[in-house]
C-alpha positions as CSV (number, residue, x, y, z in Angstrom):
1,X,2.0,1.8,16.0
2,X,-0.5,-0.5,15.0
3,X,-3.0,-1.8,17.5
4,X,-2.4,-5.3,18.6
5,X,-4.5,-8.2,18.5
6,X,-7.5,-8.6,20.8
7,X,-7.9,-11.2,23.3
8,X,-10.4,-13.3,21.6
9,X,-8.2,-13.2,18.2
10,X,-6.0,-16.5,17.7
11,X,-2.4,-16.3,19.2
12,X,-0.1,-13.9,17.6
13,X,3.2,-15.1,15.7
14,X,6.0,-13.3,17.8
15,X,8.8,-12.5,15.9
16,X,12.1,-11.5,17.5
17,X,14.4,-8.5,15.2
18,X,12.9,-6.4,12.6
19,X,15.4,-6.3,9.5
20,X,15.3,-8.0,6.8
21,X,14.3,-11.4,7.7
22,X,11.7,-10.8,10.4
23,X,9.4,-8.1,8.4
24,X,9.8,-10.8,5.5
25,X,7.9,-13.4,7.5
26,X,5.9,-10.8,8.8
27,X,4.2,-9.4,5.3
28,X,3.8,-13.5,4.2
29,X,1.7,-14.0,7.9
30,X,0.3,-10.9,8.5
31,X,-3.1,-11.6,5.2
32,X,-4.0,-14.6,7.6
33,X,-2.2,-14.3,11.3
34,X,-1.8,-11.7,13.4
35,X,1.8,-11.1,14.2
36,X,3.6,-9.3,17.0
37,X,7.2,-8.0,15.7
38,X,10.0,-7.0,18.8
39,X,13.3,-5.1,18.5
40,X,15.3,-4.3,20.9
41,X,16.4,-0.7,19.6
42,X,14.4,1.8,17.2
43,X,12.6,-0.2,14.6
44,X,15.7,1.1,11.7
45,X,18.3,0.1,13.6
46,X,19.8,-3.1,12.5
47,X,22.4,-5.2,9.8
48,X,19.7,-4.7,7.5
49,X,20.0,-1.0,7.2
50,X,23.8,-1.3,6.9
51,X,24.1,-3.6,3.8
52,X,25.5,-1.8,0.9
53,X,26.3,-3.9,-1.8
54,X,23.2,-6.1,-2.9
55,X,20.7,-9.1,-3.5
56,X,21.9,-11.6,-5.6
57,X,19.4,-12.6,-8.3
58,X,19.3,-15.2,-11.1
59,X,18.4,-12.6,-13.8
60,X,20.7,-12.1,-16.6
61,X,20.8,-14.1,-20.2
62,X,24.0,-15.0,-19.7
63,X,23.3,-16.7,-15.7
64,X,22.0,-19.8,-14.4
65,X,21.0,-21.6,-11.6
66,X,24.0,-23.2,-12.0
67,X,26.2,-21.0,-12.2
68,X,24.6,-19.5,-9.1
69,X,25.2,-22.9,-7.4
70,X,28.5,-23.4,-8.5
71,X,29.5,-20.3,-7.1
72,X,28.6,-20.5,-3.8
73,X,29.9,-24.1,-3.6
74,X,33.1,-22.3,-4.1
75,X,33.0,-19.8,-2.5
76,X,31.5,-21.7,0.7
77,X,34.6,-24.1,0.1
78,X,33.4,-27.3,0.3
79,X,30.8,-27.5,3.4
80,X,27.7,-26.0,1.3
81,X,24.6,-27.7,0.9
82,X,23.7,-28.2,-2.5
83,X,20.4,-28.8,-2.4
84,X,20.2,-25.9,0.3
85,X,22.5,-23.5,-2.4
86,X,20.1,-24.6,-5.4
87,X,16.5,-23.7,-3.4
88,X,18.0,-20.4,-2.8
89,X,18.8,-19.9,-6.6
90,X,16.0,-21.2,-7.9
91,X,14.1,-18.9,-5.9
92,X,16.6,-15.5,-6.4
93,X,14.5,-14.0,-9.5
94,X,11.1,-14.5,-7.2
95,X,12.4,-12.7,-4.1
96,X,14.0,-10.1,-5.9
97,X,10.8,-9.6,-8.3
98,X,9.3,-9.2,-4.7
99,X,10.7,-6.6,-3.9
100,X,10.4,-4.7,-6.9
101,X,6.6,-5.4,-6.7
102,X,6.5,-3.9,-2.9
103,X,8.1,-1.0,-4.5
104,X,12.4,-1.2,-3.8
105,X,14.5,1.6,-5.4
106,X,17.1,-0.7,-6.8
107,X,19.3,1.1,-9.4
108,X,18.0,1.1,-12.7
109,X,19.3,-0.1,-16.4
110,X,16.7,-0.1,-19.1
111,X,18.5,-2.8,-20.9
112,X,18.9,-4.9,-17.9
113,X,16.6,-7.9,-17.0
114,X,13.6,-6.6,-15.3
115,X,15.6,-3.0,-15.8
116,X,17.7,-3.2,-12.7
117,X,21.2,-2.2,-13.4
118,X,23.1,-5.4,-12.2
119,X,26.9,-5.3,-10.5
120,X,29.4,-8.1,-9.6
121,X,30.9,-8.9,-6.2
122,X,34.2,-11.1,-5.0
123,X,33.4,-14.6,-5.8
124,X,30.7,-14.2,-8.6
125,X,31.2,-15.4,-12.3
126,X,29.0,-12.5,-13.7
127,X,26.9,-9.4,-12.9
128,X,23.6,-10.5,-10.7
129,X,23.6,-8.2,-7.5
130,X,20.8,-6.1,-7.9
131,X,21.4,-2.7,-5.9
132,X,20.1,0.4,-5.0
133,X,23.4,2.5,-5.8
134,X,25.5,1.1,-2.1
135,X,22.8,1.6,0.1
136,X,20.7,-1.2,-1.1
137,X,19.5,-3.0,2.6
138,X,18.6,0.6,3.7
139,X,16.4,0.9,0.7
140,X,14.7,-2.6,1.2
141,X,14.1,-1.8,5.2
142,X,12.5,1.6,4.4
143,X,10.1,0.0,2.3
144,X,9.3,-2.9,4.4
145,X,9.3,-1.5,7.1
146,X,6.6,1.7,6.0
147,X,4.1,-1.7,4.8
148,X,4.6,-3.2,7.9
149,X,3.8,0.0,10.1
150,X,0.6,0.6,7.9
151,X,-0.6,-3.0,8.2
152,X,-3.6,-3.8,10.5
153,X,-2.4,-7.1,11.6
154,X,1.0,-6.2,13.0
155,X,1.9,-4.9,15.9
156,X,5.3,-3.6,16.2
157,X,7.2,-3.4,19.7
158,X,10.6,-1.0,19.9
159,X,12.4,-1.2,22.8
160,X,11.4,-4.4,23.9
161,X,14.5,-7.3,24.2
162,X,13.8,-11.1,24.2
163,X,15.3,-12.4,27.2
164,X,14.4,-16.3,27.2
165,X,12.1,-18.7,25.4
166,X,9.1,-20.6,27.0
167,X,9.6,-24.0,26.8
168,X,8.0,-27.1,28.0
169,X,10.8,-27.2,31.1
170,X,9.6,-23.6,32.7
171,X,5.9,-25.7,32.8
172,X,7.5,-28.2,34.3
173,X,5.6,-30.8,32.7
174,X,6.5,-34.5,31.7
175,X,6.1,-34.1,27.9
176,X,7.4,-33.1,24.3
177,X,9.7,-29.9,24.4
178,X,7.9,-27.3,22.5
179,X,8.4,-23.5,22.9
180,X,5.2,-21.6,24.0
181,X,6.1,-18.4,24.0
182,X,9.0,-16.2,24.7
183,X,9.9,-13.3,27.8
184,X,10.4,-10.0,27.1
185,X,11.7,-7.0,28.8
186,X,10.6,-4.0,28.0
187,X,13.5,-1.6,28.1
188,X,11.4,2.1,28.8
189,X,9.4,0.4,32.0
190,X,12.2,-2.5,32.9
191,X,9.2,-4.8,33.5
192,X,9.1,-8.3,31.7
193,X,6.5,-9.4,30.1
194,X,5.2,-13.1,29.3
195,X,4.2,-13.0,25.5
196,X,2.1,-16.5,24.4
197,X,3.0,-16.9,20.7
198,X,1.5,-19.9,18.1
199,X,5.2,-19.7,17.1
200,X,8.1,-17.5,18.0
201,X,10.2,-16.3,14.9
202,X,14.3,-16.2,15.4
203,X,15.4,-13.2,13.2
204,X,17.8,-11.5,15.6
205,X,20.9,-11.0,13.1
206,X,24.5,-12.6,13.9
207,X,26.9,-12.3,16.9
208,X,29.4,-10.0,15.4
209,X,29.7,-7.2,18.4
210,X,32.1,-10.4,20.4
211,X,34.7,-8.7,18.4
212,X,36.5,-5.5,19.3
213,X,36.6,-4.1,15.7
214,X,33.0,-5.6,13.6
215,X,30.8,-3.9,11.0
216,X,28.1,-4.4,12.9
217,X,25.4,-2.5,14.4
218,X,25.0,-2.5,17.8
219,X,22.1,-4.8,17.7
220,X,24.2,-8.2,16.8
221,X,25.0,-9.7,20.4
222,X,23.8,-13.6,19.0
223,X,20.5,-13.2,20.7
224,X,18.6,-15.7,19.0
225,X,21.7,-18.1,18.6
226,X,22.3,-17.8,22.1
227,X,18.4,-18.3,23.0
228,X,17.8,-20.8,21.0
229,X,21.0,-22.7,22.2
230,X,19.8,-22.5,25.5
231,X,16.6,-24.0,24.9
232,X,18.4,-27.3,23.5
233,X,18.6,-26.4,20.0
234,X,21.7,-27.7,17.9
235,X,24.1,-24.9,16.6
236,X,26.2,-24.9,13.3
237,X,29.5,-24.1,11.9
238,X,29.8,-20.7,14.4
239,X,33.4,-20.9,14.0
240,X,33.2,-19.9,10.5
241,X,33.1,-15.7,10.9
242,X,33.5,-13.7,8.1
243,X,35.9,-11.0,8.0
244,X,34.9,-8.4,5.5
245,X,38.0,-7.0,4.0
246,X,37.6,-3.5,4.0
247,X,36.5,-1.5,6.9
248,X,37.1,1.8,7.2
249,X,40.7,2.9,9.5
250,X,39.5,6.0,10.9
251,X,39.8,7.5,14.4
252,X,36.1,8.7,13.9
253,X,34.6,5.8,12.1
254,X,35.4,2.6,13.8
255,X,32.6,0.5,11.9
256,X,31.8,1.7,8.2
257,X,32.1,-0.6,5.7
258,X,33.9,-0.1,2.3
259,X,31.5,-2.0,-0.3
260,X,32.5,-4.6,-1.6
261,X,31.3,-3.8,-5.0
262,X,33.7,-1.0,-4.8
263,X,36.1,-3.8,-6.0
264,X,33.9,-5.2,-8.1
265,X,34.1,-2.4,-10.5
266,X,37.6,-2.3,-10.3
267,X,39.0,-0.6,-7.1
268,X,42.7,-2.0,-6.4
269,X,44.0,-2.8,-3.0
270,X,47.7,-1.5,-2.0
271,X,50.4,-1.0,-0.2
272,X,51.4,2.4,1.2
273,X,53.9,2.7,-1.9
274,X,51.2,2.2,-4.0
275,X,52.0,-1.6,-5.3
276,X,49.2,-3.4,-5.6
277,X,49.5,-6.7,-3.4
278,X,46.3,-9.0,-4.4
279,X,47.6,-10.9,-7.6
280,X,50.4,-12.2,-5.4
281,X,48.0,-14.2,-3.4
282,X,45.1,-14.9,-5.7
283,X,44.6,-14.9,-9.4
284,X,41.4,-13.4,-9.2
285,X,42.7,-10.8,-7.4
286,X,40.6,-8.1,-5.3
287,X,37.5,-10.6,-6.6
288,X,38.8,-13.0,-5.1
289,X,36.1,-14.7,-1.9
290,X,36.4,-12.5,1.1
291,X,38.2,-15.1,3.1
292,X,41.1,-15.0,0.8
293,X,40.8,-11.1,0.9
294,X,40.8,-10.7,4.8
295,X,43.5,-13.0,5.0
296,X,45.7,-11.4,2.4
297,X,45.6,-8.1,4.2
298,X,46.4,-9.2,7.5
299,X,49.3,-11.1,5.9
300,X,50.8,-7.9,4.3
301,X,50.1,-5.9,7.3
302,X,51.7,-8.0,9.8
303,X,54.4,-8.4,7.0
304,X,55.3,-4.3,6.7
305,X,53.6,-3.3,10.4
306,X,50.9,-1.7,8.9
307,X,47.8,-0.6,11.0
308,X,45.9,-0.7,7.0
309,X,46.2,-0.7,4.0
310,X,44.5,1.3,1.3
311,X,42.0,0.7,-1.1
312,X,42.3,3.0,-4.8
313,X,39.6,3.6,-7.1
314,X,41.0,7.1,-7.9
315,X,41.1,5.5,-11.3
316,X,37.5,5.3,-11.6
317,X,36.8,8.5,-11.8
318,X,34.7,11.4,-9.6
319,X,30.9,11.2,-11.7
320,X,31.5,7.3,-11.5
321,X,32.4,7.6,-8.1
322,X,29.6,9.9,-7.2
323,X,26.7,7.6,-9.1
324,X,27.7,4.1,-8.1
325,X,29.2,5.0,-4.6
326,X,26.8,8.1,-3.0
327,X,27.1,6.8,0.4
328,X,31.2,5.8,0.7
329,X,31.7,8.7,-1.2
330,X,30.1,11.2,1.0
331,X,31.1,9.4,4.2
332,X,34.5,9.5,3.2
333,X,34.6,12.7,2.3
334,X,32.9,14.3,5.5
335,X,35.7,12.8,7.0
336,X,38.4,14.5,5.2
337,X,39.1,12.1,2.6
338,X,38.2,12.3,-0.8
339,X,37.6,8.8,-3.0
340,X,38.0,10.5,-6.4
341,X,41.5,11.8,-5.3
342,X,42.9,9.3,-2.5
343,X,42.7,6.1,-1.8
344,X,40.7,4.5,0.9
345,X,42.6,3.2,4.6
346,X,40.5,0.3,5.0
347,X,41.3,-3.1,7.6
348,X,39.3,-5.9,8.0
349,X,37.1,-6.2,10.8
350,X,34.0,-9.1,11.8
351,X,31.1,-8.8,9.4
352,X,28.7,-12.2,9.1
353,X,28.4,-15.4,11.6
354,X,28.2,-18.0,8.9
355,X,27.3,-20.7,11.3
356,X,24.3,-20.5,13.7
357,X,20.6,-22.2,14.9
358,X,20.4,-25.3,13.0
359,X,17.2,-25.0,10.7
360,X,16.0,-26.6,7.5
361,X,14.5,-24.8,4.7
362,X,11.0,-23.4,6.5
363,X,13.2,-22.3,9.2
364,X,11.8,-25.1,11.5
365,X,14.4,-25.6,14.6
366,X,15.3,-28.8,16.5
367,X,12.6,-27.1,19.0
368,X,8.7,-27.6,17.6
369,X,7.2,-24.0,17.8
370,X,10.5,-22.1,17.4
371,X,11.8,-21.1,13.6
372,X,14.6,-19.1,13.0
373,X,15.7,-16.8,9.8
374,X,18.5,-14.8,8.5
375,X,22.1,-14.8,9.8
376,X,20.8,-16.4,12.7
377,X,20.8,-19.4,11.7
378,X,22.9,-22.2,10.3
379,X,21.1,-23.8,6.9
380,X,24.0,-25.0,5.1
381,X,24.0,-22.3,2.2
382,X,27.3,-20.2,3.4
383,X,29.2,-23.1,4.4
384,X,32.9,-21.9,5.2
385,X,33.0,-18.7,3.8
386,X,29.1,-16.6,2.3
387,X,29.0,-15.7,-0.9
388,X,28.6,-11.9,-1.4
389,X,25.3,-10.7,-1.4
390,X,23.3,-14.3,-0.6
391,X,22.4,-12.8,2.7
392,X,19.7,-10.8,1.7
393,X,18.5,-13.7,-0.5
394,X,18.7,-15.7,1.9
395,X,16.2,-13.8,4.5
396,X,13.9,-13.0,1.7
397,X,13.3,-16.5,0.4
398,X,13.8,-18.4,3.3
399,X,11.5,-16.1,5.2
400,X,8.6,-16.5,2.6
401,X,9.1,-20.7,3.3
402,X,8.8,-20.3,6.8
403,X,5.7,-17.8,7.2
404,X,4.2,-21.0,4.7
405,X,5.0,-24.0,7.4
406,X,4.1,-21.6,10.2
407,X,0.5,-21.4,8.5
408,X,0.7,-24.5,7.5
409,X,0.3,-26.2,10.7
410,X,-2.2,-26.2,12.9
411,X,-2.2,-24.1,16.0
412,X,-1.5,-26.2,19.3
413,X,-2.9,-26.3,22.4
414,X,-1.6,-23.6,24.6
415,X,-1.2,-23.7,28.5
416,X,-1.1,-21.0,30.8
417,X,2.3,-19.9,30.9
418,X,4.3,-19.0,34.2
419,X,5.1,-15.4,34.8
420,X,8.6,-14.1,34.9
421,X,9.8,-14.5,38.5
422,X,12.3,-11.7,40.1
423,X,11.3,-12.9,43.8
424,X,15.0,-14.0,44.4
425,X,16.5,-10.8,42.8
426,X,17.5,-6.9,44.0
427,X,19.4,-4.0,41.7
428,X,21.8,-4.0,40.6
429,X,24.6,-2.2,42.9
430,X,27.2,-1.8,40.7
431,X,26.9,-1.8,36.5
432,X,31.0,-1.1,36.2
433,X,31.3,-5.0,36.4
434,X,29.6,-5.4,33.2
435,X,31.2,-2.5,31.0
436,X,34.3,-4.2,32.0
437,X,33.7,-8.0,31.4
438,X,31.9,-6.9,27.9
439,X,35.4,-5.1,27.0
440,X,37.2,-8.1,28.2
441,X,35.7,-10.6,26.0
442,X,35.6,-8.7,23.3
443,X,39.7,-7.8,23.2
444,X,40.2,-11.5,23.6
445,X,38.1,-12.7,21.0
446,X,39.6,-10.2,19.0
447,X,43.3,-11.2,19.6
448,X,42.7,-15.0,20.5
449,X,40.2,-15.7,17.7
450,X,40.7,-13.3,14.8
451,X,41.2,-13.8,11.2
452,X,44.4,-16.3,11.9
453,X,44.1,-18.9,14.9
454,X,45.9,-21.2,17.2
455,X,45.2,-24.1,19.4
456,X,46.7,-22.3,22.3
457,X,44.9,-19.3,21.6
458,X,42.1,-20.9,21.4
459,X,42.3,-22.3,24.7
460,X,43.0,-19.7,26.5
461,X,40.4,-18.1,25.2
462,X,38.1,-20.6,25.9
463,X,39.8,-20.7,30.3
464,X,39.0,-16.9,30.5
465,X,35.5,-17.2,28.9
466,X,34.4,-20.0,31.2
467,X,35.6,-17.7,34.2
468,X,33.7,-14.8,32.0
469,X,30.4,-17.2,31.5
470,X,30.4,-18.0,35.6
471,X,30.4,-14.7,36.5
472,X,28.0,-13.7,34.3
473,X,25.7,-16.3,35.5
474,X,26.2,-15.2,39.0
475,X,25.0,-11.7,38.3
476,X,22.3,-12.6,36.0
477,X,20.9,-14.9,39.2
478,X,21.2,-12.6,41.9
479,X,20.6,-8.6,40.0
480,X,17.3,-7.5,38.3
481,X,18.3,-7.6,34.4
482,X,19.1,-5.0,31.6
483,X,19.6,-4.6,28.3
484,X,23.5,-4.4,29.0
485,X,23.2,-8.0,31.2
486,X,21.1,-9.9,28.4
487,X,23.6,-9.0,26.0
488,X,26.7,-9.6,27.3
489,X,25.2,-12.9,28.6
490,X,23.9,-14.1,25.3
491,X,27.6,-12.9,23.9
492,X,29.6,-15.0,26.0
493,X,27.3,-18.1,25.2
494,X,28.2,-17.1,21.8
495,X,31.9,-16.8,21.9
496,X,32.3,-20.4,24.0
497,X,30.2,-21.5,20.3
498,X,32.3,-19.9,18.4
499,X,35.6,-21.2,20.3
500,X,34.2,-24.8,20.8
501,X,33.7,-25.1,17.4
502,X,37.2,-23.5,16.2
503,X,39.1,-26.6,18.7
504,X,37.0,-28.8,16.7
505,X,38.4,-28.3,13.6
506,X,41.4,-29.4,12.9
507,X,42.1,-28.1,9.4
508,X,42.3,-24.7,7.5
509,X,39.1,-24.4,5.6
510,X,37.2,-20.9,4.2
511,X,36.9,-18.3,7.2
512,X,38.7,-20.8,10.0
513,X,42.7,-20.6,9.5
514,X,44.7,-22.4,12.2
515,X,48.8,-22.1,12.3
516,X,48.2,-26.0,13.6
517,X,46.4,-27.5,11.0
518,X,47.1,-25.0,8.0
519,X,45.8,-28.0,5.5
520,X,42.7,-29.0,4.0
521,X,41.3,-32.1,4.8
522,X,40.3,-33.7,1.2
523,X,36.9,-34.8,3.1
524,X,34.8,-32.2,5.8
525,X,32.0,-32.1,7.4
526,X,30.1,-29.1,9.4
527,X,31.1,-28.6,12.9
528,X,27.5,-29.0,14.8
529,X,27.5,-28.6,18.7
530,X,24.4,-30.4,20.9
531,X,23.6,-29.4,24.0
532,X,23.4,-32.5,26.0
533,X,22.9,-31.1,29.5
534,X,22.0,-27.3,30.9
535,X,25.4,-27.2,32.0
536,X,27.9,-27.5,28.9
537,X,27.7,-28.9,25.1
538,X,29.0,-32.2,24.0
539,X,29.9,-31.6,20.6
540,X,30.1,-33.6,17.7
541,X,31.0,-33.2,14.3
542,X,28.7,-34.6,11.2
543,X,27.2,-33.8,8.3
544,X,24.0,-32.6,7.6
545,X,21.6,-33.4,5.0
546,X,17.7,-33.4,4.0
């Protein structure tokens, strides 16, 4: 570990999650700023890790910025930000030359632009995902995260789990809400501690684990969405989940994705008689934008009464197979299944929050002193549906702009800061009521709030997880807190979002399909909830620009 900053050295930037996003604005601070990074788990755990298929960059002779744009447009069905979609373009080529520089494995093509073998994802008009065979965000982390453990001017936390933010209200002071600092609980010693920060750093990952069935580490429980929300911060399009088509269906393997660029180069989703089902419902077929996908399969398994369906690229061949697809291929196959031979059982299960903390393009929040980066956070460029492969881009580029504005401005003056107080709390006597309330919401979510909605669903689900919320809050008042407590607390904040924002809209657009409003409105705008009061949200809907 490196040593942390002294006492007489300027306050550290604390930034909360270490994947892809967080050591990003770490390397950009850490020449002139010390920086303090926190996870929650072992440093390699994390989304980042478990990204397969790519980064997206604007390389090729025959790409374009464009193109780039116009492709995310469509594939965020109408609620992307252009000027948000065309930063990120114009900035691919940059971040992923970064990463080459720093030393990324990415799969090599001598005749390819900056020799990186290129692939092509659902949604994408030509070959730009740079990869590193399908194991491409565990090839990134590994070599972020060795520069980030060797630099003198990080300090790097494991086991320790933001609880709350400091803001101006726990100073109790009559003036401009800024956030301070954050609390922390360090899991080992259960002792929180108060950490001043010249700015805290929101890179906490998405919200996926609300669902039963999610490809998603254990590490996504909305943390930062659910912090920052808390600390009055407006929150954006969360009813917008992605689905990714093609999860795994085994008994042993409940949450390992099946690339998408396994479709990409041609693997064919079908029916248990071998018919292939995809050109029915779109003309681009298996490349057709995940939304579509997801949908299509729980169509024709509710259709047949299938528990999956299966995904072939037996055609493909075993060396191909073997090159392009080490990881699937030997997970598979350790599980008695073998790619080159059989096709894959696969459903679709929650991958990405789309929506999230509402930033702008440093990753500046509603509240001065807080930023936020990564799937955290809600900046316009997934819209109603993300692109394949912008997420990575997304962290990298966006996470370069904020370590800019965060040096940028000048540090502020900092007040003592209160210590955490656990006068008015005991042990907790029994932990059984929190397993169970976790599995609760996550079975309703999954059936109330899936990949095809209701209004009534919806509203029952949003009865039971305001009955969920209270007695949550009434154990996190009175009982000493966990790991297990913060997360199931900032989980439940996170599915009322996600609900709130589903009643809102009352049309069928990318990622939200409602049985009540199956139509497109010609004319949409991003669902954005404000949190008026500490005890509920009055949302509104409008759009957001500059």
């Amino acid at each position: 570990m490196s040593p942390a900053p002294s006492a007489s050295d300027a306050l550290p930037v604390v930034i909360v999650g270490a994947g892809l996003a967080g050591l990003t604005v770490a390397l950009h601070l850490a020449q002139d700023q010390p920086v303090v990074v926190i996870a929650k788990r072992e440093l390699t755990e994390g989304a980042t890790a478990w990204a397969q298929g790519g980064i997206v960059g604007v390389l090729g002779s025959d790409d374009s910025i464009e193109s780039h744009v116009r492709d995310t447009q469509e594939a965020g069905a109408g609620l992307v930000e252009e000027h948000t979609a065309r930063y990120i373009a114009q900035n691919s080529a940059e971040a992923v030359e970064w990463l080459v520089e720093r030393g990324v494995p990415f799969s090599p093509d001598p005749a390819g632009p900056l020799g990186l073998h290129l692939t092509r994802e659902g949604g994408h008009a030509v070959r730009r995902i740079a990869h590193a065979a399908d194991a491409t965000g565990k090839a990134i982390h590994d070599v972020l995260l060795d520069e980030v453990r060797r630099h003198p001017n990080i300090t790097l936390r494991e086991r320790w789990m933001a609880l709350d933010l400091i803001t101006t209200r726990h100073l109790k002071r009559e003036e401009q809400p800024h956030c301070y600092g954050i609390y922390v609980l360090d899991i080992d010693s259960q002792r929180v501690e108060t950490l001043p920060a010249r700015a805290v750093v929101l890179a906490t990952g998405g919200a996926g684990k609300v669902y039963r069935y999610t490809t998603n580490p254990d590490t996504s429980t909305g943390d930062g969405i659910a912090m920052a929300w808390r600390a009055g911060c407006r929150v954006g399009n969360m009813e917008f989940v992605q689905f990714h088509p093609t999860c795994l269906y085994h008994p042993q393997e409940r949450s390992f994705l099946i690339t998408e660029a396994l479709r990409g180069e041609g693997g064919q989703l079908k029916l248990p008689d071998g018919t292939r089902f995809m050109p029915a419902h779109d003309e681009r077929g298996e490349l057709a934008p995940r939304d579509i996908v997801a949908r299509a399969i729980d169509f024709e398994m509710k259709k047949h009464g299938l528990d999956n369906v299966l995904l072939d690229a037996t055609h493909l061949g075993e060396a191909f197979l073997k090159e392009h697809f080490p990881t699937v291929y030997t997970r598979c196959l350790s599980l008695g299944i073998d790619i080159a031979r059989q096709p894959i059982p696969v459903v679709p299960a929650a991958h990405y929050t789309c929506g999230g903390v509402v930033t702008d393009l440093h990753g500046r929040t509603d509240l001065p002193g807080l930023y936020a980066v990564g799937e955290t956070t809600y900046t316009g460029l997934h819209g109603a549906n993300r692109l394949a492969s912008n997420s990575l881009l997304e962290c990298v580029v966006l996470g370069r702009s904020c370590a800019e504005d965060i040096l940028r401005r000048p540090e502020p003056a900092h007040p003592p800061l209160p210590a955490w107080d656990e006068s008015q709390v005991e042990n907790a006597d029994e932990q059984v009521v929190i397993a169970h309330n976790w599995d609760e919401l996550r079975l309703l979510m999954w059936n109330y709030v899936g990949i095809v909605r209701t209004t009534k669903r919806l509203e029952r689900a949003l009865h039971r997880i305001k009955l969920l919320k209270s007695e949550i809050d009434d154990y996190y008042a009175n009982f000493r807190v966990n790991r297990d407590l913060l997360e199931l607390r900032n989980l439940v904040d996170c599915a009322e979002l996600i609900v709130r924002s589903a009643l809102m809209r009352h049309e069928s657009r990318g990622l939200h399909y409602s049985r009540d409003f199956p139509n497109t409105l010609p004319v949409s705008f991003p669902t954005v909830l404000v949190r008026r009061a500490r005890s509920g949200a009055k949302p509104k809907v409008y759009g957001l620009s500059g």
